[in-house]
MIKOL-925592 format. One record per residue (C-alpha): residue in one letter; x, y, z. Coordinates in steps of 0.001 Angstrom, whole numbers, padded with zeros to 6 digits, always signed. Layout:
% residues N
aXYZ
...
% end
This chain:
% residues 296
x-008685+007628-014875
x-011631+009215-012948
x-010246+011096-010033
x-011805+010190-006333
x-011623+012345-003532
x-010412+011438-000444
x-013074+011729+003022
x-010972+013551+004768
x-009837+017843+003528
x-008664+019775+005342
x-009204+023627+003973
x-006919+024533+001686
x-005788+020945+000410
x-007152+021084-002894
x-004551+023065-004307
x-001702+020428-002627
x+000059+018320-005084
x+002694+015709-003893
x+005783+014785-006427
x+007775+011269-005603
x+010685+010455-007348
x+013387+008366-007530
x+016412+008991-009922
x+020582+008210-009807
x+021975+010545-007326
x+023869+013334-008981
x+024434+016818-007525
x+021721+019656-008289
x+018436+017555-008044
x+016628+019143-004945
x+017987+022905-006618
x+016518+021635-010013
x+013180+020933-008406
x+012456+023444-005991
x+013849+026221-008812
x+011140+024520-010539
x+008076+025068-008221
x+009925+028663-007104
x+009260+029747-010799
x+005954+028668-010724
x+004980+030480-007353
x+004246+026438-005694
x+004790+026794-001537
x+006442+023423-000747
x+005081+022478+002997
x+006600+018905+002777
x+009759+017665+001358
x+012164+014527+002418
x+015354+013008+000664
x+017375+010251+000962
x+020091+009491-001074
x+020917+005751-000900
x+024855+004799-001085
x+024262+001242-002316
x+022160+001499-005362
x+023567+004779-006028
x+020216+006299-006231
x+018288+009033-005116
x+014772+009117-003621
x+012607+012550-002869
x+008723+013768-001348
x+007875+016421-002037
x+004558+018244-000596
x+003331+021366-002483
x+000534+023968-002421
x+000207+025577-005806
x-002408+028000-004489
x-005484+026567-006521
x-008105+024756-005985
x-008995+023619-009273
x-005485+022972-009949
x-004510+021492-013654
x-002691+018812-012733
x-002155+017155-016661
x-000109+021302-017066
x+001750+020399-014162
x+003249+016998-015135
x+003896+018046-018599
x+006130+021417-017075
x+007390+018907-015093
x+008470+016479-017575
x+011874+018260-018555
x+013201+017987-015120
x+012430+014295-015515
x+014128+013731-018406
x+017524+015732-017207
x+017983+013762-014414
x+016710+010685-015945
x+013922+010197-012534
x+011146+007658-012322
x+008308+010271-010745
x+004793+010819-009892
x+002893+013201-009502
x-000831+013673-008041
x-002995+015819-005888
x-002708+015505-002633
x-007048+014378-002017
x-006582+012160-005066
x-007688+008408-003199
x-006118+005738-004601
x-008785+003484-005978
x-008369+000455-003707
x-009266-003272-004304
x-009153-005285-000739
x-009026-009157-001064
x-009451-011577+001571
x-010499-015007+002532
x-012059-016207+005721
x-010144-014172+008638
x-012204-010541+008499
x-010255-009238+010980
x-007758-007013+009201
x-009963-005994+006791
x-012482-004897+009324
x-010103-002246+011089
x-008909-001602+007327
x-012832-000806+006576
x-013264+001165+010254
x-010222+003435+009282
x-011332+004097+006142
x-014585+004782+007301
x-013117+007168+009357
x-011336+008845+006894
x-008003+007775+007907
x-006820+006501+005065
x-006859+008067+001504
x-008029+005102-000292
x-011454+004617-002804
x-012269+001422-001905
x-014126-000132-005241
x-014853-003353-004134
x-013627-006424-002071
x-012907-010080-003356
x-012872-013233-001769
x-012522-016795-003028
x-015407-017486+000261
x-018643-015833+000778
x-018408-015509+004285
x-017293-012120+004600
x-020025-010821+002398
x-022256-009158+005054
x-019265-007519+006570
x-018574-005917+002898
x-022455-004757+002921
x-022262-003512+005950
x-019713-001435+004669
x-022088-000415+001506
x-019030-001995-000554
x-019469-004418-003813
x-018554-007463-002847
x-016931-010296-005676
x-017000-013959-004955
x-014278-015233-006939
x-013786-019474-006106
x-010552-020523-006891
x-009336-023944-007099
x-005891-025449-008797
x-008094-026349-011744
x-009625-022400-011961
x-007186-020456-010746
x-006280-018998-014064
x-009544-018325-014900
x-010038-016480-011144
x-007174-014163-011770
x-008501-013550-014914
x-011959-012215-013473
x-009788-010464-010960
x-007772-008532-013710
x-011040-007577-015352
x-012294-005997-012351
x-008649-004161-012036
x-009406-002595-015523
x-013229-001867-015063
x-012389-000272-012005
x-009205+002021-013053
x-007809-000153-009699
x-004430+001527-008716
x-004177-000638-005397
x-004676-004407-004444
x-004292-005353-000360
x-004302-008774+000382
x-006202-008390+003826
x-005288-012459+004708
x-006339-013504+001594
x-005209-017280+001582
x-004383-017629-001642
x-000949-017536-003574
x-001440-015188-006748
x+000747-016475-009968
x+004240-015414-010805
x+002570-013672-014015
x+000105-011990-012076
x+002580-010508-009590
x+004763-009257-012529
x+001699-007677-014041
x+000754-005874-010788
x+003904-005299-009766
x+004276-002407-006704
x+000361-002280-006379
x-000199-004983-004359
x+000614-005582-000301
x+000152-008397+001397
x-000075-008766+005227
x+001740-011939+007048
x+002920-012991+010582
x+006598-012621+011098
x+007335-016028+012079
x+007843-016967+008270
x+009519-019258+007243
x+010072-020449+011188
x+006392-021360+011527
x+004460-022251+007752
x+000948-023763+006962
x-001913-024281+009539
x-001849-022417+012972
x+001552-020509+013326
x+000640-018978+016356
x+000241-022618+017790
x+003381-023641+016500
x+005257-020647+018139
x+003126-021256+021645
x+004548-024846+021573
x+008024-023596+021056
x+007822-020936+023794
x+008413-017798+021513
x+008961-014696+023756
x+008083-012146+020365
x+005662-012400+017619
x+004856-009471+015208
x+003342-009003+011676
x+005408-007446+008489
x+003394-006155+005708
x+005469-005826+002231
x+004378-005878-001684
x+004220-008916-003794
x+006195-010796-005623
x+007080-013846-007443
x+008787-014893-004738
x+006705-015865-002021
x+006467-013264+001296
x+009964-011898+000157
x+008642-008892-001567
x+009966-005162-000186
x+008840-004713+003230
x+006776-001122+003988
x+006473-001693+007379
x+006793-004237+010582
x+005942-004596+014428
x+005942-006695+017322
x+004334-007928+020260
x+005835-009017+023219
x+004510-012758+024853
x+005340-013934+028304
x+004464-017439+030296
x+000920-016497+031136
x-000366-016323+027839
x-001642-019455+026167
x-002437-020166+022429
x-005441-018187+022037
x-004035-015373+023140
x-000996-015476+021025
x-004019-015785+018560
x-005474-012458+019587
x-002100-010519+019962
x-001635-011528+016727
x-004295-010596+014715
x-004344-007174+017084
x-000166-006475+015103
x-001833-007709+011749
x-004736-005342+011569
x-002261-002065+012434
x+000644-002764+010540
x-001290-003546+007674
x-003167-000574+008028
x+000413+001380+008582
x+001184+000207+004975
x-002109+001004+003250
x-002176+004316+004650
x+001547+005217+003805
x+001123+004279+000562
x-001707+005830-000253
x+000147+008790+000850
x+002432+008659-001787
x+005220+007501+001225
x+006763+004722-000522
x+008984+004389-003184
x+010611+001074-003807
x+014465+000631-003759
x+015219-002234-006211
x+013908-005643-003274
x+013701-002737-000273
x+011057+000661+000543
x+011873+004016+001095
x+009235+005462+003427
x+009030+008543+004292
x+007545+009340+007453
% end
């Protein structure tokens, strides 16, 4: 995979390298692992646990600085592969500037992907953003804008397998490690989301399944709903019950009217979208069987 580097280092982040793992809990695993990086001279300047009584499993972040720049990460996985094993632990590990190489989708609502795009731009968020797909053209000028590849990619009930198809081909050209669904309106297959499995978030209102299909945020207005809020979470098979990363909410009261449930909407959609992005390409989330651990 070729590495990118994210916009944003700080000095002395290219020696950083961040290890996730999850594992069954068992005493001795943060004394295995920091014995580990003590041996090999690593300064850990991050590290979070949480051991979680009802699967019975173990979940750790761990932030180090192994004091060079041109650090061999392939030497470091393979040292660290023994520790894996022992404690039988489902792990990662990357550098720290390493962007995730990001493919957004959407479909005619730009605006989450546009404050996705700004903080990006700005170097907020760690992601290589390789493209952007859309089954509409209309967001194509915001894409160039952006000096990002844009891939118009119709789908219809008749095409759809031949869409994800074209989709999964641009996953493999592009070594894509991350797919966010920034309001794309359409419903990807059960054997797609098996196949992309924990690489792909998806943003949706919270009023689900109170308020489904056209204009939810006229639907709640009608009813007189005193909260609305947004909950970002990866996909699934089954449909906007994947593990949630994060959620918010936004308070409404009698003086605002349809459009401005609209607005408030879109406003908890763009940041807790972003929220998930960002965490995740952090390296903060670890799935927990049909729940996240995220480490702040």
């Amino acid at each position: 995979m070729t590495e990118s580097v994210s916009r944003r280092i700080n000095p002395g982040d290219e020696g950083d390298l961040v290890l996730t793992l999850s594992c069954p809990d068992r005493p001795g695993i943060v004394a295995r692992v920091t014995q580990h990086l003590f041996e090999r001279q690593a300064n850990i300047e991050e590290s979070q646990q949480f051991s979680d009584h009802r699967t019975g499993r173990y979940f750790m972040r761990v932030r180090f600085d192994t004091g060079d720049a041109n650090v061999d990460v392939e030497r470091w996985r393979s040292e660290f592969a023994s520790v894996a094993i022992e404690f039988e632990m489902v792990w990662e590990l990357r550098r720290a500037v390493t962007a995730y190489r990001t493919l957004l989708m959407v479909s005619k609502f730009g605006h989450v992907l546009n404050d996705l795009l700004f903080r990006w731009k700005s170097g907020q968020v760690n992601a290589d953003i390789v493209g952007i797909v859309s089954n509409h053209p209309d967001l194509e000028p915001m894409a160039r804008s952006y000096g990002i590849p844009f891939h118009h990619i119709p789908v219809t009930r008749d095409t759809k397998a031949e869409a994800e198809a074209k989709l999964l081909e641009l996953v493999a050209e592009h070594d894509v490690e991350l797919i966010t669904l920034a309001r794309y309106m359409q419903v990807l297959s059960d054997d797609l989301c098996r196949q992309l499995g924990g690489r792909v978030i998806n943003i949706h209102h919270s009023f689900l399944p109170s308020f489904k299909g056209a204009k939810p945020y006229h639907q709640a207005y009608a009813r007189g709903v005193k909260v609305i809020g947004a909950t970002a979470h990866y996909v699934t098979a089954d449909l906007d019950e994947g593990p949630i990363i994060e959620q918010d909410i936004h308070r409404v009261d009698h003086r605002m009217d349809a459009e401005d449930l609209v607005s408030a909407g879109e406003e908890v959609e763009s940041r807790v979208f972003a929220r998930a992005v960002k965490w995740h390409c952090e390296s903060r989330v670890i799935l927990n069987e049909d729940r996240t651990v995220v480490f702040s």
